[in-house]
N, CA, C and O atoms as a MOPAC input file, in Angstrom:
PM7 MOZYME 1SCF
protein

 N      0.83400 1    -1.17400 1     0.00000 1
 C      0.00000 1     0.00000 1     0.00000 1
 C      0.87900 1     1.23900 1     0.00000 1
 O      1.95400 1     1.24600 1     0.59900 1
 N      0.44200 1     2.23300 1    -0.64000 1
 C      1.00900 1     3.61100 1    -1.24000 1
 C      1.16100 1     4.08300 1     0.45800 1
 O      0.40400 1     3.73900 1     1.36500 1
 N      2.53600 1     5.08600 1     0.57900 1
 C      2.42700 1     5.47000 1     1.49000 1
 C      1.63600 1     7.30700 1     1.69900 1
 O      1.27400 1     7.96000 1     2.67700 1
 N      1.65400 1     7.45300 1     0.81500 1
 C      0.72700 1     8.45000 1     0.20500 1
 C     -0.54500 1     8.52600 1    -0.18400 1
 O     -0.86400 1     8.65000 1    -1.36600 1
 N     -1.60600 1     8.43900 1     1.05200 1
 C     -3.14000 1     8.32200 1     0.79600 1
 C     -3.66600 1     9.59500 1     1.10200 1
 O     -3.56400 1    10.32800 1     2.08600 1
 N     -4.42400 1     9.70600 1    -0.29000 1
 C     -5.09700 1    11.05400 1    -0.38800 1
 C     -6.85800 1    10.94000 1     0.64200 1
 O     -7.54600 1     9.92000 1     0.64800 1
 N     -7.11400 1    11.86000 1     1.17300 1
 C     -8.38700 1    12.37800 1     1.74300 1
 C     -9.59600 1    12.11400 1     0.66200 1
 O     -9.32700 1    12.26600 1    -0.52900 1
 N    -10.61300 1    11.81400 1     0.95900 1
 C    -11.73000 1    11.79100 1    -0.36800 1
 C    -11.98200 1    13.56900 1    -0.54000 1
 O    -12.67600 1    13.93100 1    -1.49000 1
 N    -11.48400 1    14.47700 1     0.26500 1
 C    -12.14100 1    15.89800 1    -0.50400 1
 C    -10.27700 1    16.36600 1    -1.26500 1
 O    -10.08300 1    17.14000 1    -2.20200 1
 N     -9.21400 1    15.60600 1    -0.48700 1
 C     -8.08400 1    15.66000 1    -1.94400 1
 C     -8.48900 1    15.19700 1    -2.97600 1
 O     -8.24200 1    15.81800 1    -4.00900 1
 N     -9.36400 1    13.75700 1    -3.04500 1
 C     -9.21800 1    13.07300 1    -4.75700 1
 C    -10.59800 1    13.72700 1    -5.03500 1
 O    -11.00500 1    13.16900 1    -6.05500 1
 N    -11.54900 1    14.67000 1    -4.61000 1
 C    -12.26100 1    15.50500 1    -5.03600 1
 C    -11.67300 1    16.77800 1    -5.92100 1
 O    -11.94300 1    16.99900 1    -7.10100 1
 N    -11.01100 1    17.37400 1    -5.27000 1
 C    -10.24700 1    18.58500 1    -5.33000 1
 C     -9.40100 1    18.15300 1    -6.88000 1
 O     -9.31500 1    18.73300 1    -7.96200 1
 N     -8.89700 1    16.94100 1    -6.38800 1
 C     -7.63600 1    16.50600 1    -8.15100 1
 C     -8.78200 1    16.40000 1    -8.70800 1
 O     -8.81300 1    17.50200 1    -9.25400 1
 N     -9.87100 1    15.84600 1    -9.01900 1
 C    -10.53300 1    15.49900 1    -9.74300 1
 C    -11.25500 1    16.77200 1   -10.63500 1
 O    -11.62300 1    16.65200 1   -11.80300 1
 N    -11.38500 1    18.17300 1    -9.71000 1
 C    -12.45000 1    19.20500 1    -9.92100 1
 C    -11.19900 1    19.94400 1   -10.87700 1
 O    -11.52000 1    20.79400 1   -11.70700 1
 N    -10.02700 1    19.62400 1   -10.72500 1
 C     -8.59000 1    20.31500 1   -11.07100 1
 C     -8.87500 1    20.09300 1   -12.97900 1
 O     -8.74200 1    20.88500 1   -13.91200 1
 N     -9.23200 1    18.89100 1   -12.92800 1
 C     -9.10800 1    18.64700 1   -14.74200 1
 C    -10.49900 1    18.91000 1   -15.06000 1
 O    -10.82800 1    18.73500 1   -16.23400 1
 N    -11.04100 1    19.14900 1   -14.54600 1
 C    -12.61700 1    20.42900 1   -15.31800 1
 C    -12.18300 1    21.08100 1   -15.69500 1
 O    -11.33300 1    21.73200 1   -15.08700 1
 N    -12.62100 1    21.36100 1   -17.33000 1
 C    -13.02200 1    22.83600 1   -18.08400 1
 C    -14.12800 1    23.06400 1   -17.96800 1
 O    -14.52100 1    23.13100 1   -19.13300 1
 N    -15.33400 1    23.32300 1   -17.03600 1
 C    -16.48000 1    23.70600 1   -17.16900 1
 C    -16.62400 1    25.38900 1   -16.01600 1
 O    -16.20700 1    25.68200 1   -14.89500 1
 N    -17.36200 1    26.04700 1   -16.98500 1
 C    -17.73000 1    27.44700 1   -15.99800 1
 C    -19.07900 1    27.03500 1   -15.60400 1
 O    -19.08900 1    27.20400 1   -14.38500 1
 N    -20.53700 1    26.46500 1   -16.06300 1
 C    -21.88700 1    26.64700 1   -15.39000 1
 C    -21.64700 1    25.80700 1   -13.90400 1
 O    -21.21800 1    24.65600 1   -13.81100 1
 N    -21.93600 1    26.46000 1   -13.08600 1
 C    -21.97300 1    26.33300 1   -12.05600 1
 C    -23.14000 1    25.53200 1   -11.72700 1
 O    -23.26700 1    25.09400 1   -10.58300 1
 N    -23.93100 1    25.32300 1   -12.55700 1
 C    -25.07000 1    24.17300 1   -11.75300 1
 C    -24.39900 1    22.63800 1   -12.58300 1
 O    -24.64400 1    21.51500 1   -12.14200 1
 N    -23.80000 1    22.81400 1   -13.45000 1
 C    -23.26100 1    21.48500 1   -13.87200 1
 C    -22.08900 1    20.91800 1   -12.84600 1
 O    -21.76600 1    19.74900 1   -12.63700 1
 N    -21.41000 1    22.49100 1   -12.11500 1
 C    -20.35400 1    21.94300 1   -11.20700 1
 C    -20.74900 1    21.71900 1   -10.30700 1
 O    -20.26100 1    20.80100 1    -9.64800 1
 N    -21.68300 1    22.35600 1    -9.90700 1
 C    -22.15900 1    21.30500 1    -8.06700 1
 C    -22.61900 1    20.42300 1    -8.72300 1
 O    -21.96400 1    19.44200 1    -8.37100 1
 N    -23.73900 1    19.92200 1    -9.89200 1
 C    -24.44900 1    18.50000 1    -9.76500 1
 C    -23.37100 1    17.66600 1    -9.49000 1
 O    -23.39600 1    16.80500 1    -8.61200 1
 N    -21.88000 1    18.02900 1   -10.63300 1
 C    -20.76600 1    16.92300 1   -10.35900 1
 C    -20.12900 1    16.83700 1    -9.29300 1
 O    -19.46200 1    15.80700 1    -9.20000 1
 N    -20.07700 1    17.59000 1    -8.37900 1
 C    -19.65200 1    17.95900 1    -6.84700 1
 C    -19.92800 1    17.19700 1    -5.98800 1
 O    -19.17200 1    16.47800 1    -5.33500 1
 N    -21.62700 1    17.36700 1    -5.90600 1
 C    -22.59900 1    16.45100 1    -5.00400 1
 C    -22.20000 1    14.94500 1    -5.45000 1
 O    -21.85900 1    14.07200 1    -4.65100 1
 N    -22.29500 1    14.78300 1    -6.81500 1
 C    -22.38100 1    12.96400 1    -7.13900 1
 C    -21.15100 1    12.58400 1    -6.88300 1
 O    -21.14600 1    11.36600 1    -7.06200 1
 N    -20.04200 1    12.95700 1    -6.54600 1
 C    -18.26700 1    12.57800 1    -6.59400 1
 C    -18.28300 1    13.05700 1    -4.92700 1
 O    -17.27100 1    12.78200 1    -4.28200 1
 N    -18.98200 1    13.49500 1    -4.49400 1
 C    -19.07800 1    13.57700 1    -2.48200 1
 C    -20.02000 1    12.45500 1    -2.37200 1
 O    -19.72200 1    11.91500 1    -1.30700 1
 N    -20.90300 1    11.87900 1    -2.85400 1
 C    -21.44900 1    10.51400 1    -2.43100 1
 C    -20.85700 1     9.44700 1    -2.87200 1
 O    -20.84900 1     8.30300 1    -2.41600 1
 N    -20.24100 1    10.00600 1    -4.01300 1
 C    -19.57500 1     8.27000 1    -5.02300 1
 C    -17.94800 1     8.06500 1    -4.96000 1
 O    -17.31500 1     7.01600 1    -5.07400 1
 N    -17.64400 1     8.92200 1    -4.82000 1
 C    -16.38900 1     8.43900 1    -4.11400 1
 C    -16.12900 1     7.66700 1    -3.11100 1
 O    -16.67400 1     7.89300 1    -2.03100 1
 N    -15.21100 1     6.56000 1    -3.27400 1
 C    -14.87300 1     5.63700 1    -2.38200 1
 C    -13.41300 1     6.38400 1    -1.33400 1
 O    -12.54400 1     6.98500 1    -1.96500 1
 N    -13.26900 1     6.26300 1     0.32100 1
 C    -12.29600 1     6.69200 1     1.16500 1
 C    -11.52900 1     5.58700 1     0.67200 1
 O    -12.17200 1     4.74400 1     0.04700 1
 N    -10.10800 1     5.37400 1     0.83400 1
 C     -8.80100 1     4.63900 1     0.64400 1
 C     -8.94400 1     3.74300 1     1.60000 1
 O     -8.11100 1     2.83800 1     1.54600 1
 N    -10.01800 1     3.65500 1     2.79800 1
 C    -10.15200 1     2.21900 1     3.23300 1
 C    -10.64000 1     1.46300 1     2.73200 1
 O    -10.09600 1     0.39100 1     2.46900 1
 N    -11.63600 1     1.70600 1     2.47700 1
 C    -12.72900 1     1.16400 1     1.28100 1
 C    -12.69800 1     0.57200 1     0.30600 1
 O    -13.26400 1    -0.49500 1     0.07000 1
 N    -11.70000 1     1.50600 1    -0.72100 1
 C    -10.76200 1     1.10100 1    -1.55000 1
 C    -10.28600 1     0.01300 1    -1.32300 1
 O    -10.73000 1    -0.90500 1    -2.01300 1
 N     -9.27000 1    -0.30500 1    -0.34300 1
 C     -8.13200 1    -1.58800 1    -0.13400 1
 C     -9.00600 1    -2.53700 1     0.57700 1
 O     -8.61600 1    -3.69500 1     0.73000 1
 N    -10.42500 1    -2.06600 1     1.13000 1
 C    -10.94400 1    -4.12800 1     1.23500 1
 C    -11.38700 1    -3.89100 1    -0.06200 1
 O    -10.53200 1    -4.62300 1    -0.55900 1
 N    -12.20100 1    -3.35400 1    -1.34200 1
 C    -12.39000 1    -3.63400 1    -2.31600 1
 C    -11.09000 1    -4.72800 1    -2.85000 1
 O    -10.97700 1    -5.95300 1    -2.88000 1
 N    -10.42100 1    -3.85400 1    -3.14400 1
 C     -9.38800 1    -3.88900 1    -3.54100 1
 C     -8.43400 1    -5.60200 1    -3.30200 1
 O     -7.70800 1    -6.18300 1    -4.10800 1
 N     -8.81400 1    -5.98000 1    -1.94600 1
 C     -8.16000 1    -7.28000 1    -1.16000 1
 C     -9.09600 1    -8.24100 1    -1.73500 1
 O     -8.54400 1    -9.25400 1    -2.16600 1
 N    -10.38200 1    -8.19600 1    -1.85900 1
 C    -11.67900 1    -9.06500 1    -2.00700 1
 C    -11.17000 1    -9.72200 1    -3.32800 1
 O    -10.76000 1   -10.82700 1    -3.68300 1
 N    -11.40100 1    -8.48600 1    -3.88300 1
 C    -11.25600 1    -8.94200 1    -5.88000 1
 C     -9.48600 1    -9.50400 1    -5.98600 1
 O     -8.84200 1    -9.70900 1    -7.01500 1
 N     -9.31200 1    -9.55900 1    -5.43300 1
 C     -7.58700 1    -9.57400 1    -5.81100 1
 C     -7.41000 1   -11.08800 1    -4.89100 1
 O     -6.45000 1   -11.79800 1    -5.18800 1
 N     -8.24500 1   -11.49000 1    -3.91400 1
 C     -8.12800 1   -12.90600 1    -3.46600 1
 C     -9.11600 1   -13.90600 1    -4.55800 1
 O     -8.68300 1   -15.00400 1    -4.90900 1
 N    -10.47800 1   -13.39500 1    -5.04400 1
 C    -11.29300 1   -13.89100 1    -5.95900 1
 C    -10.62400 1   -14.22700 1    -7.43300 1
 O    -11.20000 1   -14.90100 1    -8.28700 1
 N     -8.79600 1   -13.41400 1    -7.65000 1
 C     -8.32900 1   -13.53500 1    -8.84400 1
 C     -9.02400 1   -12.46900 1    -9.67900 1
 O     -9.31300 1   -12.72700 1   -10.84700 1
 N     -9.24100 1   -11.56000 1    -9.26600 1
 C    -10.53300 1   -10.62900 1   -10.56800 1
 C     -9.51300 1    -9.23200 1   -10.27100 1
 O    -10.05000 1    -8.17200 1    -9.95000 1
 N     -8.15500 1    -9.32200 1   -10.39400 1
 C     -7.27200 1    -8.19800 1   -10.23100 1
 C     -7.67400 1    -7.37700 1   -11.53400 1
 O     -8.21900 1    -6.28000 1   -11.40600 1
 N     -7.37900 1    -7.96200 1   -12.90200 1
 C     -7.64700 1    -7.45300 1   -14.21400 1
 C     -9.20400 1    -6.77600 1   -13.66000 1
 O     -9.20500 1    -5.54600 1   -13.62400 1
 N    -10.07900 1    -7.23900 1   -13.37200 1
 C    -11.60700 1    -6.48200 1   -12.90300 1
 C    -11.32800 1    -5.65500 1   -12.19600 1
 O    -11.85000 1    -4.54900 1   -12.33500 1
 N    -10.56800 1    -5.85800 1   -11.36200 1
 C    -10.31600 1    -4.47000 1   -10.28700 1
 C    -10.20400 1    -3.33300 1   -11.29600 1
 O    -11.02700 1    -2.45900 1   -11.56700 1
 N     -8.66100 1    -3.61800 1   -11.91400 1
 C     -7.81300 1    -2.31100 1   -12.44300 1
 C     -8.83500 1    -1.75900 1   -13.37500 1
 O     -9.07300 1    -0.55600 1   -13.47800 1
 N     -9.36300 1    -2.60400 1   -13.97700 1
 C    -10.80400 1    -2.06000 1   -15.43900 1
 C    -11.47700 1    -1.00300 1   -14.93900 1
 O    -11.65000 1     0.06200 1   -15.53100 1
 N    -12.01300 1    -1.38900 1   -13.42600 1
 C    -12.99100 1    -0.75400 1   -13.26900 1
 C    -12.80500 1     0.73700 1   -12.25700 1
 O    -13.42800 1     1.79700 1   -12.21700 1
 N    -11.76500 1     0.25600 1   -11.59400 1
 C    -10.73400 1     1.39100 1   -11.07200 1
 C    -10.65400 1     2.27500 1   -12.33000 1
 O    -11.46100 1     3.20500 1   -12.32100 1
 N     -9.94600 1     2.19700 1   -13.28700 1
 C     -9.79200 1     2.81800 1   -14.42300 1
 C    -11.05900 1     3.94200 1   -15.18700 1
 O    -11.00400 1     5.11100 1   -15.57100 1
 N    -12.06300 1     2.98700 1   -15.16000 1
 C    -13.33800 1     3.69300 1   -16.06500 1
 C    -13.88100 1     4.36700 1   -14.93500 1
 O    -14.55000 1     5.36100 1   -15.21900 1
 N    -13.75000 1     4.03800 1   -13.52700 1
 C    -14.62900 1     5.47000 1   -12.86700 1
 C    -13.19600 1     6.25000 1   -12.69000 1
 O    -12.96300 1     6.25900 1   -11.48100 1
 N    -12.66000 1     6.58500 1   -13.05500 1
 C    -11.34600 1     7.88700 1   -12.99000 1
 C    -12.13200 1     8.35300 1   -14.24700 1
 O    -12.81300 1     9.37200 1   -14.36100 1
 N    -11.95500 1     7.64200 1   -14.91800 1
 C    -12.09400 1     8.40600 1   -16.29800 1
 C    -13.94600 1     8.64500 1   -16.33500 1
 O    -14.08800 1     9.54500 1   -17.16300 1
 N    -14.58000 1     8.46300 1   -16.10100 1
 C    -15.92400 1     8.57300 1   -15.86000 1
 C    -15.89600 1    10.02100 1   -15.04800 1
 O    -16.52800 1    10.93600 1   -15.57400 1
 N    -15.03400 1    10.35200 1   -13.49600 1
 C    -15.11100 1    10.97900 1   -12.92800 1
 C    -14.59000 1    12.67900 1   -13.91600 1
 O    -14.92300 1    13.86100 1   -13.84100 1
 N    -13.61300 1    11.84300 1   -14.78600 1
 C    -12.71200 1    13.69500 1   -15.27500 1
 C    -13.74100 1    14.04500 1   -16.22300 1
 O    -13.90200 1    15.26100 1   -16.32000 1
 N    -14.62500 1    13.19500 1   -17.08900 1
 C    -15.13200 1    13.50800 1   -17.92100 1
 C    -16.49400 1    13.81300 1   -17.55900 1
 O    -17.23200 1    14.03400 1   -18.51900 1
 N    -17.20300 1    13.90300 1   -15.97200 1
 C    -18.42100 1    14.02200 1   -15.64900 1
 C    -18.70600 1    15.45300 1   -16.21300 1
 O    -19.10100 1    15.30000 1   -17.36900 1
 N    -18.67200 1    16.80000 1   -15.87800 1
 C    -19.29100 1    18.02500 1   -16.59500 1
 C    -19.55800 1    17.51700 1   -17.85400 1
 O    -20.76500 1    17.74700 1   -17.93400 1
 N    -19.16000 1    16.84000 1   -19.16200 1
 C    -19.40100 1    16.84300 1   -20.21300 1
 C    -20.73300 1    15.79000 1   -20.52300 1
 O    -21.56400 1    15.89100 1   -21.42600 1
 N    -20.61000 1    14.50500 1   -19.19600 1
 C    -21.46800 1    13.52400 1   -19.42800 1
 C    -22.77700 1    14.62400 1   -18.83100 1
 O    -23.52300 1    15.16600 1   -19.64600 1
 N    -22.85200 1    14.74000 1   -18.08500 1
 C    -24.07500 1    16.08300 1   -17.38800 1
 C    -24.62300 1    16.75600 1   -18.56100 1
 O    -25.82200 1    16.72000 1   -18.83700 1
 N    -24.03600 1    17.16500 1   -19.02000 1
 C    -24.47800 1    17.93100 1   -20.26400 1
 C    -24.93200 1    17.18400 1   -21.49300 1
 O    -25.57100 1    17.85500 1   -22.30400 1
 N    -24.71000 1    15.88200 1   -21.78100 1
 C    -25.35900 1    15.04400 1   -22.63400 1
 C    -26.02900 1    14.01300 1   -22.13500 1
 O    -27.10700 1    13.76900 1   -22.67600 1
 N    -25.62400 1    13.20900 1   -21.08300 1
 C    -26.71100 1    12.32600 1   -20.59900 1
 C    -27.28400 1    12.24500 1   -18.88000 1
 O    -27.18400 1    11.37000 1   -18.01900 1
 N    -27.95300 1    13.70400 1   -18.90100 1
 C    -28.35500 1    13.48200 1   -17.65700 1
 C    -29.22600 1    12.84600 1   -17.04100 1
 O    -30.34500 1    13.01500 1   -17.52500 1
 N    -29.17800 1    11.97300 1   -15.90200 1
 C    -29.98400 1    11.31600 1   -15.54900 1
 C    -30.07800 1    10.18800 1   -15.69800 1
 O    -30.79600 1     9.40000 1   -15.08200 1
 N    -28.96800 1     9.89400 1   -16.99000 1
 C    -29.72500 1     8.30900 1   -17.73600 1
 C    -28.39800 1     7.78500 1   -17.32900 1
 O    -27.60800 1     8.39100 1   -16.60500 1
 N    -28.18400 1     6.41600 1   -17.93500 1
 C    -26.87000 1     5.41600 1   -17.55200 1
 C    -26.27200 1     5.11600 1   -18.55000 1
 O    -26.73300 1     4.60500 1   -19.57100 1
 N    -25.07300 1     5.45300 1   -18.29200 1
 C    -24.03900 1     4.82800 1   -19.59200 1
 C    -23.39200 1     4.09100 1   -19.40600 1
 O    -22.79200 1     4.09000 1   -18.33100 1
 N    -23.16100 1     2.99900 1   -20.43600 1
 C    -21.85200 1     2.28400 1   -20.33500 1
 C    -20.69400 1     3.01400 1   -21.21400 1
 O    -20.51000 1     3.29800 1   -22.39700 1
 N    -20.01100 1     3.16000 1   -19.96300 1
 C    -18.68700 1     3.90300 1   -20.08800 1
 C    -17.93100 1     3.62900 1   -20.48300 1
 O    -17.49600 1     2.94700 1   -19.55500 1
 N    -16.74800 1     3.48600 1   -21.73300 1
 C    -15.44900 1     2.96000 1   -21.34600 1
 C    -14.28200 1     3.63900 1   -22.22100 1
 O    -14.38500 1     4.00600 1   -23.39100 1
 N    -13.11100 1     3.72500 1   -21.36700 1
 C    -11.53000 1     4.34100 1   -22.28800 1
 C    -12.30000 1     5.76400 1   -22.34000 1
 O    -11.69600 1     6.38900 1   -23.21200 1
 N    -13.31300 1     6.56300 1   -21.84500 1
 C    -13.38000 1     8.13400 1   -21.89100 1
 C    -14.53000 1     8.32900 1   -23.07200 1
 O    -14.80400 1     9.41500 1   -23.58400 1
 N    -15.25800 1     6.83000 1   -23.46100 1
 C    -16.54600 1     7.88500 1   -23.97000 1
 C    -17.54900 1     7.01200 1   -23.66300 1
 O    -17.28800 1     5.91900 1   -23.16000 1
 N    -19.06000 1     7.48300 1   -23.98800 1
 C    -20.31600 1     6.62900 1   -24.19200 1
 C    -20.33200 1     5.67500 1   -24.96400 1
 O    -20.21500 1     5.84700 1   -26.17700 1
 N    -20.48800 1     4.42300 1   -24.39300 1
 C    -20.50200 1     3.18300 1   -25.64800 1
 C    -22.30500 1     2.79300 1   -25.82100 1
 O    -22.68700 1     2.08000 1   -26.75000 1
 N    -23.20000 1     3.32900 1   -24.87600 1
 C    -24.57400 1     3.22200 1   -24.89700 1
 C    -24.99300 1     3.62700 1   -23.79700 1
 O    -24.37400 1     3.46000 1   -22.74600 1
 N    -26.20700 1     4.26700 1   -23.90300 1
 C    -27.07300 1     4.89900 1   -22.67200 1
 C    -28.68600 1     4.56600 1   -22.62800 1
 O    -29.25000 1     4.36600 1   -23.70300 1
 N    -29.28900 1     4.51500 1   -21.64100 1
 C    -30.89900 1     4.05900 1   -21.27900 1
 C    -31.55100 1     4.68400 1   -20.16700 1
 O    -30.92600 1     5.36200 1   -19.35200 1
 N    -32.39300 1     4.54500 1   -20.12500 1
 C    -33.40500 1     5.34000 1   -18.90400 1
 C    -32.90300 1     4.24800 1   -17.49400 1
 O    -32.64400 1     4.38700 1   -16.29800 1
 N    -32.95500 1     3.37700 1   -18.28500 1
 C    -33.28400 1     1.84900 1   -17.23700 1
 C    -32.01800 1     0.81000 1   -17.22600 1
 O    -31.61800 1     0.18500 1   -18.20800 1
 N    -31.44000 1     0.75800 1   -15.81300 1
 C    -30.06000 1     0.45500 1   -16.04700 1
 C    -30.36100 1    -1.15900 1   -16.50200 1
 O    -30.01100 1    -1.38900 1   -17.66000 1
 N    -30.89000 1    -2.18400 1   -15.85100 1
 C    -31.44900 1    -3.23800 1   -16.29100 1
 C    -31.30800 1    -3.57400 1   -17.62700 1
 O    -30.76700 1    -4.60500 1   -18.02600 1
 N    -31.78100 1    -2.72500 1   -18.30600 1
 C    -32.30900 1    -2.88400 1   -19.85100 1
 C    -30.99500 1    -2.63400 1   -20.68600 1
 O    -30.74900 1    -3.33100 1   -21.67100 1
 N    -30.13000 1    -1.59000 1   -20.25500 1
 C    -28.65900 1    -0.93400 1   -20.55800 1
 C    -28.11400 1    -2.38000 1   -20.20200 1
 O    -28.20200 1    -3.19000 1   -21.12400 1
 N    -27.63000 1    -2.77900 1   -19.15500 1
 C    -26.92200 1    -3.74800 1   -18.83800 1
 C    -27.11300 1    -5.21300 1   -19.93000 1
 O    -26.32500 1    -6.13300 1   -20.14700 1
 N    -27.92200 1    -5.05900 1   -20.24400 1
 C    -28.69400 1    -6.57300 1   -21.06800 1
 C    -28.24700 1    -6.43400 1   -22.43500 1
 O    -27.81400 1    -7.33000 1   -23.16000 1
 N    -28.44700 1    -4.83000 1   -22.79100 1
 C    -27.57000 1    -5.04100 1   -24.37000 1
 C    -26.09500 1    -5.15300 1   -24.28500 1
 O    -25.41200 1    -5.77700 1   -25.09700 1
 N    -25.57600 1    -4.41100 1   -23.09100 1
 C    -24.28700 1    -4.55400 1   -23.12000 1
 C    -23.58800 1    -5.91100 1   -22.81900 1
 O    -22.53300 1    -6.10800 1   -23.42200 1
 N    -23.87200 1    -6.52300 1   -22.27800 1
 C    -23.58300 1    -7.50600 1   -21.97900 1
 C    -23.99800 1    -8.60100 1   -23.31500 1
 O    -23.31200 1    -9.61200 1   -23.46100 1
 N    -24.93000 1    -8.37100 1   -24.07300 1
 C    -25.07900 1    -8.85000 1   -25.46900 1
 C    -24.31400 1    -8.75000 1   -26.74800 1
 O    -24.24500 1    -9.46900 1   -27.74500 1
 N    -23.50300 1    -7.09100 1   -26.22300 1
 C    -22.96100 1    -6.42800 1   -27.40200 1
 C    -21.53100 1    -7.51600 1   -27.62900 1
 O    -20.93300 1    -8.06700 1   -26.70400 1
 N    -21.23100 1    -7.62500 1   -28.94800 1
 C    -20.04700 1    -8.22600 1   -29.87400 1
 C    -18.91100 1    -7.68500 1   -28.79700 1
 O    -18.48000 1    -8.50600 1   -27.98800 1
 N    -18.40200 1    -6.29300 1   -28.76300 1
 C    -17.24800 1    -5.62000 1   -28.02800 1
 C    -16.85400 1    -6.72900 1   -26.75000 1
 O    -15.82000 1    -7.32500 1   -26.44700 1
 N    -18.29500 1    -6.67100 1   -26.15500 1
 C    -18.36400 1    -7.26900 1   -24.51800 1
 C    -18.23600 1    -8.62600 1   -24.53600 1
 O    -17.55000 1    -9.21300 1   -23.69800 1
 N    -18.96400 1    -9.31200 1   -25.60900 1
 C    -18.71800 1   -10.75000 1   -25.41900 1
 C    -17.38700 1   -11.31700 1   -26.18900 1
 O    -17.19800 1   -12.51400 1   -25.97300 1
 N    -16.73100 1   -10.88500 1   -26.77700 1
 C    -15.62100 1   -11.51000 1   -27.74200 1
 C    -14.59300 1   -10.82200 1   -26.72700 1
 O    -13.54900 1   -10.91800 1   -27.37300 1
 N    -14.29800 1   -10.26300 1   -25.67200 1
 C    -12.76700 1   -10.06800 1   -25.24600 1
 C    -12.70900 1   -10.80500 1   -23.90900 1
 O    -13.79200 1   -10.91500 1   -23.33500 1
 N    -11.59200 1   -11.35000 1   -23.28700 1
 C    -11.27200 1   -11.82900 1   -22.32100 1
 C    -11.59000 1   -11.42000 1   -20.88000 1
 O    -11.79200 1   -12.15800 1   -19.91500 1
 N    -11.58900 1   -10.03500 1   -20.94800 1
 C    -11.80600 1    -9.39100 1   -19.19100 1
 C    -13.50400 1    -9.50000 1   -19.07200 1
 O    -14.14700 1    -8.95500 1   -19.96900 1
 N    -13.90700 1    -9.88300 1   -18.47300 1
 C    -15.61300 1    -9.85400 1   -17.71400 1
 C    -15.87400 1    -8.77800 1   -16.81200 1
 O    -16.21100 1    -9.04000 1   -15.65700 1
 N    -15.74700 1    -7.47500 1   -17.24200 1
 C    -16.02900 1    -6.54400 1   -16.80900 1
 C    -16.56200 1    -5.24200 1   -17.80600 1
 O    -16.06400 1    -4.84500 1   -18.85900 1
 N    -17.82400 1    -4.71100 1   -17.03000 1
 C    -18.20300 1    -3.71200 1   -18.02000 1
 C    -18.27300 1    -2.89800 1   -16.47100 1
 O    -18.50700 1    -3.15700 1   -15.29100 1
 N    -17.78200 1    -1.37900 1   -17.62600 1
 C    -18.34800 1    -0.32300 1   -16.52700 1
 C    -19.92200 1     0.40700 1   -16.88100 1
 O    -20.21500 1     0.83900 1   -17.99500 1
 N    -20.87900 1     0.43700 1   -15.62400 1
 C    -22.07100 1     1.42100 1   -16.16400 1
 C    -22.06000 1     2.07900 1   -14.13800 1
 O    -21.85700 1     1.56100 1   -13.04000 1
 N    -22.44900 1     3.60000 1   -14.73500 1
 C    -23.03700 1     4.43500 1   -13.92500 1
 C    -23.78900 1     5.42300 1   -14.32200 1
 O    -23.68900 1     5.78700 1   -15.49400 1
 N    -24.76300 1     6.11100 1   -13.38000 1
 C    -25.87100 1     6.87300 1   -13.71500 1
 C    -24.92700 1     8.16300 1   -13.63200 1
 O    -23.97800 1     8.52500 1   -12.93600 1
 N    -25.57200 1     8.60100 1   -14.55500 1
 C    -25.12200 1    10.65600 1   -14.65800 1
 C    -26.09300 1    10.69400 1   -13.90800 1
 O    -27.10300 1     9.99300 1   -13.84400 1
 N    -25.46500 1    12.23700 1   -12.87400 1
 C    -26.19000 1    12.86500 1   -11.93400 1
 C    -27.10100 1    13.69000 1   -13.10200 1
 O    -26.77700 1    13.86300 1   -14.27700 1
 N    -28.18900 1    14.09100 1   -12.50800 1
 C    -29.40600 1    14.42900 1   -13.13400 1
 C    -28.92600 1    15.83600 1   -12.56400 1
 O    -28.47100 1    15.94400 1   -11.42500 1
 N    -29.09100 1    17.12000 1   -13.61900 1
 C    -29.32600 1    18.28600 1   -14.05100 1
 C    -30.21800 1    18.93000 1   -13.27000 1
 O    -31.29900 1    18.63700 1   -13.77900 1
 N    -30.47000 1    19.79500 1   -12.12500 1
 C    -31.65000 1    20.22800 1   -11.84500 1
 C    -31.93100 1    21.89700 1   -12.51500 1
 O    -33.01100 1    22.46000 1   -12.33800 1

């Protein structure tokens, strides 16, 4: 373990750092959803211990990966899919739905998802726009 563990309002703060956005109601919606959805660095490392005794390390890092990148790119997802759920991955929308259920079922159908080796998809809801 890193001897360097950041605070959840530090990996807030890095996170708010790579925004280009000025509307201010797009920056609190992303504010509020990254103060509930952020995981603390304890949290993290039993995640982290669970999947990594289960052998699902490659699942870990995937999914570690797509919410970073989910997180830098939130102002832009706000602004195109609010409210609804995307499957996320490598920094863009690969499909979105009202109904995560229904999202999950094509993705998990789609050619991309079933022909590669790792068994992991990322989906999360965009914070909704008020």
């Amino acid at each position: 373990m890193s001897e360097l563990k950041m605070t959840t309002q530090q990996q807030l703060e890095a996170i708010e750092a790579q925004w280009d956005e000025d509307d201010p109601r797009i920056l609190e919606a992303a504010r509020e959803f990254l103060k509930d959805d952020l995981s603390t660095e304890e949290e993290k490392e039993k995640i982290r211990t669970v999947q990594f005794q289960r052998g699902r390390e490659k699942e870990y890092i995937y999914e570690e990966r797509q919410s970073e990148l989910f997180y830098q790119h939130l102002p832009n997802l706000i602004k195109k899919y609010s409210g609804l759920y995307v499957w996320f991955e490598d920094g863009e929308v690969k499909d979105y739905d009202q109904d995560e259920v229904i999202l999950c079922g094509r993705v998990i159908r789609n050619d991309l998802v079933r022909n590669r080796e790792l068994n992991a998809i990322y989906v999360n809801k965009v914070p909704e726009l008020n």
